[in-house]
Backbone bond lengths (Angstrom), bond angles and torsions (degrees), N, CA, C in turn:
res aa  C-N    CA-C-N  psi(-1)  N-CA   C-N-CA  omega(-1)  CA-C   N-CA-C  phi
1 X - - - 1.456 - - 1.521 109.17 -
2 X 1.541 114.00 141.27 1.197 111.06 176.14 1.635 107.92 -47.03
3 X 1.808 108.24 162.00 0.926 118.50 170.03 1.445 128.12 -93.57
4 X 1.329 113.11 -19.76 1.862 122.70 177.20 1.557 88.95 -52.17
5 X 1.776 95.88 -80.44 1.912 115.13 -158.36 2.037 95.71 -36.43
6 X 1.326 105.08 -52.02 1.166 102.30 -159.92 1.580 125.14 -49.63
7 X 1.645 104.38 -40.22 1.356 131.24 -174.46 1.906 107.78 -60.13
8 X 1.364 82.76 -44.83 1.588 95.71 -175.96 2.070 119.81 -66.57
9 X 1.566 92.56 -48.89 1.100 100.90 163.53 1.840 131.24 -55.97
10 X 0.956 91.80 -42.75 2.094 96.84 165.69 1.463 116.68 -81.37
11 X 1.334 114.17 -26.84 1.562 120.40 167.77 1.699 96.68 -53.94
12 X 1.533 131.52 -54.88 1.306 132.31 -174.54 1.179 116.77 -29.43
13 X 1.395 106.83 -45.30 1.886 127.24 -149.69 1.277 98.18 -99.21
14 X 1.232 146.03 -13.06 1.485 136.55 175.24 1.494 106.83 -47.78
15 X 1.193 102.02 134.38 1.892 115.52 168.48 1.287 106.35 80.91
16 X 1.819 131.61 10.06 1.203 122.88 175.21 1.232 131.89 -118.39
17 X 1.266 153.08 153.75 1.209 154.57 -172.21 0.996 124.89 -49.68
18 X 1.703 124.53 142.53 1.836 105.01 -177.33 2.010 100.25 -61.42
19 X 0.688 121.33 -59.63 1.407 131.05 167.41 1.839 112.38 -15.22
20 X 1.160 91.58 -87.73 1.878 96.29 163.46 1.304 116.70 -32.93
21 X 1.638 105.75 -71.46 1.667 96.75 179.24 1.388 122.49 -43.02
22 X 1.573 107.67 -49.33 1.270 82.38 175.77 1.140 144.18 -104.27
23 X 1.271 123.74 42.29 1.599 151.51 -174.12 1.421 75.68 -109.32
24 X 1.152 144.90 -77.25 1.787 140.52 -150.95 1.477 115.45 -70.79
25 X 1.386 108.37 -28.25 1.572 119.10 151.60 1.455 125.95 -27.51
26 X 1.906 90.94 -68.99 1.219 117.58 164.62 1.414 125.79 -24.23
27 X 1.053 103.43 -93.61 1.459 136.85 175.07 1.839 115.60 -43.33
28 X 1.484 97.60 -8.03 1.632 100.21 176.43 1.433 74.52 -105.43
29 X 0.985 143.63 -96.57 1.267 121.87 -160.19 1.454 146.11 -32.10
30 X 1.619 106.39 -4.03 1.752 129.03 155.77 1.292 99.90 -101.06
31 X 1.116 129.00 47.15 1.570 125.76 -163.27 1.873 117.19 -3.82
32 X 1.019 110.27 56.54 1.635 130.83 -169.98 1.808 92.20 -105.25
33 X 1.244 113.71 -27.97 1.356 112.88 172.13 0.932 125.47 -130.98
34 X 1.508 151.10 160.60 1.516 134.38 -179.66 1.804 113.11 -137.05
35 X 1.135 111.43 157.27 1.245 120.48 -162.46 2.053 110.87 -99.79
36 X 1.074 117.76 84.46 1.478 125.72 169.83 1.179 113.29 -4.89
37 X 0.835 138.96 162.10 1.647 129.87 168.03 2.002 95.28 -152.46
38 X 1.060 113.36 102.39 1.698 108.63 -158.04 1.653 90.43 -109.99
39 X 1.103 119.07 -53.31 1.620 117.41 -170.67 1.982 107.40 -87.52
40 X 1.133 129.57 -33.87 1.123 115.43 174.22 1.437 112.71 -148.22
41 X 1.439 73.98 110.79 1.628 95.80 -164.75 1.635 116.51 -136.73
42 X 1.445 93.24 9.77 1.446 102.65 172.29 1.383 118.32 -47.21
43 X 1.521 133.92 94.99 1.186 138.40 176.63 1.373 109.31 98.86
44 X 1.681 130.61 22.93 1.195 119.21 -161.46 1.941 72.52 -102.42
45 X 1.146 103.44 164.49 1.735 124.33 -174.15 1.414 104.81 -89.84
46 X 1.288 132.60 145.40 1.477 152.52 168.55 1.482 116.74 -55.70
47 X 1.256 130.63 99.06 1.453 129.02 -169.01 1.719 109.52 -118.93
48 X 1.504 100.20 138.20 1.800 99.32 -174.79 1.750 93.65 -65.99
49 X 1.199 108.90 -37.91 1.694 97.90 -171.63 1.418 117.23 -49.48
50 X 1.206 146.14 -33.79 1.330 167.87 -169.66 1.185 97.99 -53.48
51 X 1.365 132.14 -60.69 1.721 151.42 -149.11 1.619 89.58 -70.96
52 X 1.697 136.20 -12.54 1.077 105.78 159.36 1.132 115.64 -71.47
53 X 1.153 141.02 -39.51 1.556 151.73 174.34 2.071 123.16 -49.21
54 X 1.507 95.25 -7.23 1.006 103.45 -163.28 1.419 121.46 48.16
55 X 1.723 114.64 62.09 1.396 125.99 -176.62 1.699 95.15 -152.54
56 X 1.156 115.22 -172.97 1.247 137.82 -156.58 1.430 94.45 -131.15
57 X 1.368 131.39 -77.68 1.568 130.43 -156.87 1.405 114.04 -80.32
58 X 1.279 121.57 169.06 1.207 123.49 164.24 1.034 128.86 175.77
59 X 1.682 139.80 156.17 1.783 128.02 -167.83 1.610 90.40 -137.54
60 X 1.169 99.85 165.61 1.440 136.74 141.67 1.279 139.86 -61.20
61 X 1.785 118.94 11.53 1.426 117.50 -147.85 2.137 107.33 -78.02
62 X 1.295 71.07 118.74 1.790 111.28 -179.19 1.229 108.30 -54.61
63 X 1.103 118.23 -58.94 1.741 123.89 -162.72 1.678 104.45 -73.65
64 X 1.202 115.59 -48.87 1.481 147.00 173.69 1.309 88.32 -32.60
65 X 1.427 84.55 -87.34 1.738 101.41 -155.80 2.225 115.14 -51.22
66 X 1.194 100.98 -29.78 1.468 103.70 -172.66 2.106 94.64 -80.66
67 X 1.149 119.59 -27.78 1.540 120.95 -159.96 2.153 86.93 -68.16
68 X 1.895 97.53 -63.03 1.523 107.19 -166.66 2.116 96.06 -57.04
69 X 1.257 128.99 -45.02 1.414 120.49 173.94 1.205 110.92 -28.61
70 X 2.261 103.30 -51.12 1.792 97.48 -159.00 1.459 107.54 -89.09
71 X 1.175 121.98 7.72 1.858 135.26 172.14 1.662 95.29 -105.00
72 X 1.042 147.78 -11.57 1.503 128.30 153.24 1.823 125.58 -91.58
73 X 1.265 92.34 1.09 1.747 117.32 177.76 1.336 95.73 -84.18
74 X 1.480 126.75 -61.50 1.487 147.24 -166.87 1.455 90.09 -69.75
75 X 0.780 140.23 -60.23 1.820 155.97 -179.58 1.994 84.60 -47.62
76 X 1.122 110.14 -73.97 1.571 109.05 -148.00 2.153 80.62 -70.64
77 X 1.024 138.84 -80.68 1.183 132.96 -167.92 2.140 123.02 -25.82
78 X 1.728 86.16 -45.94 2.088 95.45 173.15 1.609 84.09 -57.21
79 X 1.345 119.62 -56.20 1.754 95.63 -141.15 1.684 110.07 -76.52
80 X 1.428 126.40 -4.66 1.139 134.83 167.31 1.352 105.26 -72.42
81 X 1.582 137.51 -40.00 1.248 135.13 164.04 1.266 112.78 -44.09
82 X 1.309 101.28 -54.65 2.048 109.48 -173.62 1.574 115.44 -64.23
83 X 1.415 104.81 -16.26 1.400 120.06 177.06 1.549 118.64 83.95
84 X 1.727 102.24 27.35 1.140 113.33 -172.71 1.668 108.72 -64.78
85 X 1.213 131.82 158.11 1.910 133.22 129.66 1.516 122.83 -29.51
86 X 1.550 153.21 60.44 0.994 163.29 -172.81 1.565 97.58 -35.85
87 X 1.420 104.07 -53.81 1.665 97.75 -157.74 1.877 99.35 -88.30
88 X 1.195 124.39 17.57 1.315 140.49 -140.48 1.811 99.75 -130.11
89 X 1.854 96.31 -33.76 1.493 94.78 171.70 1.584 147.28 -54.23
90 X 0.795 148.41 142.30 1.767 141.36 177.25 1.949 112.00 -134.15
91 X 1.021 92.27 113.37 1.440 114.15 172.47 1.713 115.69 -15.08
92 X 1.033 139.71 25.23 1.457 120.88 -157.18 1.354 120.68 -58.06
93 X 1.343 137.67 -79.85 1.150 143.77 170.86 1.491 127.43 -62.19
94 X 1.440 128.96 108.73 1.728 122.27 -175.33 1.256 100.17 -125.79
95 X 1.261 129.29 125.37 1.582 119.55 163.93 1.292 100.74 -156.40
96 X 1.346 104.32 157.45 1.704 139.13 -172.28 1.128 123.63 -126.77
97 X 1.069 130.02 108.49 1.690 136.07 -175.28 1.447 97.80 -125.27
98 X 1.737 99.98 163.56 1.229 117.42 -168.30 1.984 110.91 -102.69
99 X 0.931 124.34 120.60 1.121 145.93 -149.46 1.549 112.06 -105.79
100 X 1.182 128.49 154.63 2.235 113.79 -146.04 1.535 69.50 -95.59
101 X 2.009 92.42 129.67 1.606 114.28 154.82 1.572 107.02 -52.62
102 X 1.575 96.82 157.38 1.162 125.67 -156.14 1.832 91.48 -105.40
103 X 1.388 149.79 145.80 0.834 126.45 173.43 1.841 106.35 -126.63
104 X 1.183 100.41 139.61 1.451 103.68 174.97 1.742 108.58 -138.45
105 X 1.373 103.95 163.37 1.329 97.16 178.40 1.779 119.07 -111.52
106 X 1.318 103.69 168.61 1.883 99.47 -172.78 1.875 90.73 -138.93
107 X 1.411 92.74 136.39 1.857 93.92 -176.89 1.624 107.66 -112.14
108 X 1.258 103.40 115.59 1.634 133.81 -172.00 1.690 105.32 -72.78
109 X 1.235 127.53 162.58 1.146 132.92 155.76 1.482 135.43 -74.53
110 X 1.532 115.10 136.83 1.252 118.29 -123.72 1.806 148.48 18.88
111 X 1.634 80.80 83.07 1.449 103.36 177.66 1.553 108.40 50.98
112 X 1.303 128.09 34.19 1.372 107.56 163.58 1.478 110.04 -101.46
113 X 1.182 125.58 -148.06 1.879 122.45 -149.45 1.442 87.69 176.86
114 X 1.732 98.65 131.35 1.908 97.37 -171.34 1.498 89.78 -137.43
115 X 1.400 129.32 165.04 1.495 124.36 -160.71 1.828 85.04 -96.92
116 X 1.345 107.44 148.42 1.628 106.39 167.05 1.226 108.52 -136.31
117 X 1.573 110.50 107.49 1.733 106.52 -158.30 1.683 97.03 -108.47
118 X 1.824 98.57 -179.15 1.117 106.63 -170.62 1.463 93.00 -125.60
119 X 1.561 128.09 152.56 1.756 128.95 177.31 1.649 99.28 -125.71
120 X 1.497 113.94 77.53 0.888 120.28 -173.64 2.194 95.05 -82.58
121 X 0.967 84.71 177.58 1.744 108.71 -167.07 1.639 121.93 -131.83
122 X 1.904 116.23 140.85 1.471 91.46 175.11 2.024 75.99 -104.31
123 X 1.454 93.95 -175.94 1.681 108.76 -175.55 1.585 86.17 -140.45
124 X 1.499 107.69 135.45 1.401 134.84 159.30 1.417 110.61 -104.61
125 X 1.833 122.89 134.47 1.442 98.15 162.39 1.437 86.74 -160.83
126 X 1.805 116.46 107.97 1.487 123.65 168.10 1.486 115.21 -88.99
127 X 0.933 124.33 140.90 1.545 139.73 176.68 1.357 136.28 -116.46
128 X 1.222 126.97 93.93 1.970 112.65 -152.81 1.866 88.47 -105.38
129 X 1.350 101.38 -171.06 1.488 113.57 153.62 1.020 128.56 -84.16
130 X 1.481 126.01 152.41 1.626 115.66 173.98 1.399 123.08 -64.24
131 X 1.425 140.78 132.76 1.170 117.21 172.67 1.776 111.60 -88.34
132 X 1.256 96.71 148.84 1.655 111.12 -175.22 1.740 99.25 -72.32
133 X 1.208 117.91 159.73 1.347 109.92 -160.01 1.620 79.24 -114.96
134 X 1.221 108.71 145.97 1.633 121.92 174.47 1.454 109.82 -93.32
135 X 1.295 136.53 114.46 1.235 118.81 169.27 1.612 105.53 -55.06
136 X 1.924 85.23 177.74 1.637 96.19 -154.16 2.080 96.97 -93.42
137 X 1.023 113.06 150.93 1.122 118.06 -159.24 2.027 93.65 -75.19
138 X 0.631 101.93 151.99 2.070 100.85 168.07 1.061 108.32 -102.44
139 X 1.682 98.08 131.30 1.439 120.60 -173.95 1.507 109.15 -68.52
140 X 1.553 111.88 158.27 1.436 108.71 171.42 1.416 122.22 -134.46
141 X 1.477 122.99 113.38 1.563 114.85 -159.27 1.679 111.76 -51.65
142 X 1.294 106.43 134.87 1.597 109.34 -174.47 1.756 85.40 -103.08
143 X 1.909 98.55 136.62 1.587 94.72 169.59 1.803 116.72 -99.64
């Protein structure tokens, strides 16, 4: 999967629930939700959906969005092995790096030859439990 759409699309999901994410996953894929596009967005089009995000641009990216679904499936299935809380999970770690183009070729008119690459991607995505917040213990004046 490209690497722009991809980057952008997991940038979305930071700070949200395995649950959320993937209900919002969802819902970009009924285009009921839309995906920000904040760092590369050169030429991406102006969408009212965006303005929840407090942004301007935004896509639909398809390929993206169904690849990170089937890595939060794989995500939600390991942590049921581990005997984790599923509905208990929170997104911690997301990252996207750029991964060595793929090179292929495309044949131009009169005999020339143009590079036709691929921006493939690796995908990171750690998931812990929430921790329960302890109230704070009450202090006690020492004399």
């Amino acid at each position: 999967v490209h690497y722009k759409n991809t980057r952008e699309t997991v940038m979305a999901l930071r700070g949200m629930s395995l649950r959320r994410a993937q209900t919002y996953l969802e819902a970009v894929l009924e285009h009921t939700a839309i995906i920000p596009f904040r760092r590369h967005c050169g030429g991406v089009g102006r969408k009212a959906q965006a303005a929840i995000f407090n942004h301007t641009q935004g896509r639909w990216p398809k390929k993206s969005v169904e690849v990170v679904l089937g890595l939060l499936k794989n995500l939600e299935s390991n942590a049921e092995v581990q005997g984790l809380a599923v509905d208990g999970l929170q997104l911690t770690h997301l990252q996207v790096q750029r991964a060595q183009n793929q090179r292929r070729r495309t044949y131009r008119a009169h005999g020339r030859i143009n590079a036709y690459m691929a921006s493939p991607c690796h995908i990171e995505i750690i998931a812990s439990e929430k921790e329960e917040k302890t109230p704070k213990a009450e202090t006690t004046a020492v004399a």
